[in-house]
C-alpha positions as CSV (number, residue, x, y, z in Angstrom):
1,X,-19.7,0.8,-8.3
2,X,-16.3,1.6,-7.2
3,X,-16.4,1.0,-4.0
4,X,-18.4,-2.8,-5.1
5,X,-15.1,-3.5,-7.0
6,X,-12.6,-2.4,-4.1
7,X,-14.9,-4.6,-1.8
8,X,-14.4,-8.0,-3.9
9,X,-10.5,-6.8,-4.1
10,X,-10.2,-7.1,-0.7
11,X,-12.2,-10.4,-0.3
12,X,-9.7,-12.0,-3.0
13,X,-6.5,-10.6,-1.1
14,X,-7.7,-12.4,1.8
15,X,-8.3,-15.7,-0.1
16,X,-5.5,-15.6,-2.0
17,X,-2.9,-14.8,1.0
18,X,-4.5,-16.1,3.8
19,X,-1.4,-15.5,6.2
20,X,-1.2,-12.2,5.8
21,X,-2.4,-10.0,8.0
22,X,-4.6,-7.5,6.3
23,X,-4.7,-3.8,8.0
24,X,-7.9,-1.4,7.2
25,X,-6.6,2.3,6.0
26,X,-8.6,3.0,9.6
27,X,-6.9,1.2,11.6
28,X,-3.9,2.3,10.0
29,X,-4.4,6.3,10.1
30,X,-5.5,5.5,13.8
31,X,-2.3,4.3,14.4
32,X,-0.1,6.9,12.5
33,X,-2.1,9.5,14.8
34,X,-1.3,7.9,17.5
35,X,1.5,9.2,19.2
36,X,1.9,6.6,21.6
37,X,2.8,3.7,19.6
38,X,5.5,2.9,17.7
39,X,5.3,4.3,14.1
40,X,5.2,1.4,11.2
41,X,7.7,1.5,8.5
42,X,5.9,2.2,5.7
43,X,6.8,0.1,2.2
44,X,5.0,1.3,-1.1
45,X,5.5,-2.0,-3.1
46,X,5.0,0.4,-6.5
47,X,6.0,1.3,-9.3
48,X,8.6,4.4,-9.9
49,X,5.8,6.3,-12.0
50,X,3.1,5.2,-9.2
51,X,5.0,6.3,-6.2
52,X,6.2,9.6,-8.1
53,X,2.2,10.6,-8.4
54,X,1.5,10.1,-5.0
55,X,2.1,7.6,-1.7
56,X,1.6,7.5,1.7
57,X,3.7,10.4,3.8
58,X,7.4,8.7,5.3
59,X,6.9,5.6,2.7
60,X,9.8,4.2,1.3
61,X,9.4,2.5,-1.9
62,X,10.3,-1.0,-2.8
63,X,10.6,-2.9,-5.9
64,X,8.3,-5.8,-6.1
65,X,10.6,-8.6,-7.4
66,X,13.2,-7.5,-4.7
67,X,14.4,-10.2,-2.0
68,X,12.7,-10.1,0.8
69,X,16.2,-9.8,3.4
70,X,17.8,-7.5,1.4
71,X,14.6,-5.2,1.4
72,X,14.6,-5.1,5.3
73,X,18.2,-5.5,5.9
74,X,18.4,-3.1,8.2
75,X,15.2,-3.2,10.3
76,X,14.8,-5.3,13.1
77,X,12.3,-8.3,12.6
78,X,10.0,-6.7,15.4
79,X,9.5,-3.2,13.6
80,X,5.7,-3.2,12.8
81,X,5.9,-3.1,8.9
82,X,2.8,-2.3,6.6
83,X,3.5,-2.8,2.9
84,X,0.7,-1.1,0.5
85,X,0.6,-1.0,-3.3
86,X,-1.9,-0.3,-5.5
87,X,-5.2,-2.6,-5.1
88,X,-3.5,-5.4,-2.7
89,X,-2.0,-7.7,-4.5
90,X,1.9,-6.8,-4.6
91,X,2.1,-5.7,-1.0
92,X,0.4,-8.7,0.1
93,X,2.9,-10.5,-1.6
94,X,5.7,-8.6,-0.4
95,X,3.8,-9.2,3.5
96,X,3.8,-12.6,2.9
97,X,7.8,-12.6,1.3
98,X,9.0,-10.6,4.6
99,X,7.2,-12.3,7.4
100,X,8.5,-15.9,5.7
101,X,11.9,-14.0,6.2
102,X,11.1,-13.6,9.8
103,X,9.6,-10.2,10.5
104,X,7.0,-10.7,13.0
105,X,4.7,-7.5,12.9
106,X,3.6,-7.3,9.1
107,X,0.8,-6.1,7.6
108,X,-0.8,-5.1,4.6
109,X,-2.6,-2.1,4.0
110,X,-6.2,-3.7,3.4
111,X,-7.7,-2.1,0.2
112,X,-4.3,-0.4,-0.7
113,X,-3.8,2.9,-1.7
114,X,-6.6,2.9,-3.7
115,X,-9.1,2.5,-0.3
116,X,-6.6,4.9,1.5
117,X,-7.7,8.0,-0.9
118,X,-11.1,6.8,-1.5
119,X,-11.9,7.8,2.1
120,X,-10.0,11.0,1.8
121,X,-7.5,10.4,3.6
122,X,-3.6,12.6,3.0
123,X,-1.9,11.8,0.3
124,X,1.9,13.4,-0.6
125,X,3.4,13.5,-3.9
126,X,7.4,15.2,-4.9
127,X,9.0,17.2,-2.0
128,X,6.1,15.6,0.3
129,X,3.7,18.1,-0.9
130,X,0.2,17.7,-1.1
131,X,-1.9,15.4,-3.5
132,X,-4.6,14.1,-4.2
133,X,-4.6,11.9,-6.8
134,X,-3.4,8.2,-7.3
135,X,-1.6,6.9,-10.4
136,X,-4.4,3.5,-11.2
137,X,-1.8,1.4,-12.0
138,X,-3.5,0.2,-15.5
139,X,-7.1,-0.1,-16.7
140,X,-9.0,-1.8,-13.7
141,X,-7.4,0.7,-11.6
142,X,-9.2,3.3,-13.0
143,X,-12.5,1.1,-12.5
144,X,-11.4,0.7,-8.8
145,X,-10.6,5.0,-8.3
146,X,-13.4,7.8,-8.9
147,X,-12.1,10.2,-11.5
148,X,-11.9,12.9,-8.9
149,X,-8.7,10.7,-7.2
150,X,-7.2,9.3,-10.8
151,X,-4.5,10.4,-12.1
152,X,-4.3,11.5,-15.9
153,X,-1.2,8.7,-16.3
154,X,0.1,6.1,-18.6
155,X,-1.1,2.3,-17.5
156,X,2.2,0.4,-16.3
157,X,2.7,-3.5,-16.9
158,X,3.9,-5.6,-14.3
């Protein structure tokens, strides 16, 4: 059922940002393995209390509502970018936001962070240590995560 959910998350990212490019967690841990490429700069477009349960290893966390320049300021416009958030919907936003401000490789993490630890892949929590849970963001997110993965945390507004 969970993974039916994720699946019709992902088909509404796409319809609802149609310009941004969406990036499969995959792809994506292909291309963090790979040490031939450039590494992406990772964004986790979360919450304080999210981020603090777990994110992605090397992310740096933005705020949402923060301006696209100033969130980038000092990265060039052809570092490969992939923003990630929760289910999709803040990091696309933030993708769309940051390529309008002319960053050219942006993506967003298709499926989130939610798809990311649904297929097992590394998570890191305080000091970069090991986790394995995901904070679900608010009561769909717990629909969207199995209970092994879900945090034991408060639901956050937006």
């Amino acid at each position: 059922m969970q993974r039916c959910f994720r699946a019709l998350a992902r088909v509404f990212m796409r319809v609802v940002f149609p310009s941004v490019r969406q990036l499969p967690a995959a792809r994506l841990a292909a291309w963090l393995a790979d040490g031939s490429q450039p590494k992406p700069l990772l964004l986790d477009v979360r919450q304080p209390e999210e981020f603090a349960v777990s994110h992605l290893l090397g992310a740096r966390r933005v705020e949402f509502g923060d301006d696209a320049r100033a969130v980038l300021a000092d990265v060039p416009p052809t570092q490969p970018i992939v923003c990630y958030c929760a289910a999709g919907f803040r990091s696309s936003s933030m993708a769309k936001r940051l390529a309008e401000a002319g960053h050219t490789e942006v993506f967003n993490l298709e499926g989130a962070i939610f798809d990311w630890v649904c297929e097992g892949r590394a998570l890191v929590g305080a000091e970069d240590q090991p986790a394995r849970e995901v904070h679900p963001f608010n009561w769909l997110g717990r629909r969207l995560l199995s209970r092994e993965v879900c945090a034991n945390a408060r639901p956050l507004s937006h």
